[in-house]
C-alpha positions in Angstrom: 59.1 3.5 -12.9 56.3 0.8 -13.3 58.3 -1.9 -11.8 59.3 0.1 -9.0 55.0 1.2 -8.3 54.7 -2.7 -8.8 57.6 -3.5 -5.9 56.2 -1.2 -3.9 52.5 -2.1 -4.0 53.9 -5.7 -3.1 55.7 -4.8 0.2 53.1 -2.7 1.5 50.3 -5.8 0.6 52.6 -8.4 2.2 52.8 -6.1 5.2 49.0 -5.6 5.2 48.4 -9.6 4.9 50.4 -10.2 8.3 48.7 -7.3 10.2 45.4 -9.1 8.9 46.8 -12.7 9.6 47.2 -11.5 13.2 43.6 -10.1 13.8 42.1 -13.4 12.3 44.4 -15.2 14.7 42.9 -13.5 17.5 39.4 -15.2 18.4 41.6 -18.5 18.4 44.1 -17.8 20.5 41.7 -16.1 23.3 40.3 -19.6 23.6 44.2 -21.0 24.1 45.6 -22.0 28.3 48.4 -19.4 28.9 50.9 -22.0 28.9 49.5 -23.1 25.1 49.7 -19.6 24.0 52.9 -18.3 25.1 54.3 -21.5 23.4 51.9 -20.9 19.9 52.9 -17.5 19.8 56.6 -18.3 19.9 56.6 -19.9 16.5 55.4 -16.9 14.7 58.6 -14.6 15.4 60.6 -16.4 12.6 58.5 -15.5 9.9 56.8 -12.4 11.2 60.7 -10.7 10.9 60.4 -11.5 7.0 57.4 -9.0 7.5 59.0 -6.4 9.5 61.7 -6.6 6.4 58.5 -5.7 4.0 57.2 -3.0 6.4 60.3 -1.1 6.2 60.5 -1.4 2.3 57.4 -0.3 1.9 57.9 2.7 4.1 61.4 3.5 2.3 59.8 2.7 -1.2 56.9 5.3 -0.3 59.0 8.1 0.7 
């Protein structure tokens, strides 16, 4: 039961570090041409889908 409370606790942090990882990205990428940004913002769906894996453990872990 501990392992599984530990598993659990580590999906829902990894899912809270990328929501946080986006906000800090934010001021940044205000600054950015559109052309710059639309091409920035295209290298972050690869790993952000690793995330979306997290997000839906933690939710299934939770219930």
């Amino acid at each position: 039961m501990r392992a599984f409370m530990i598993v659990t606790l580590l999906l829902v942090a990894i899912t809270m570090a990328l929501s946080l990882a986006h906000a800090l990205e934010l001021p940044g990428k205000l600054r950015l041409k559109e052309a710059t940004y639309k091409s920035v913002q295209a290298i972050y769906y690869p790993g952000f889908t690793i995330g979306g894996f997290a997000e839906i453990g933690g939710i299934i872990a939770l219930a």
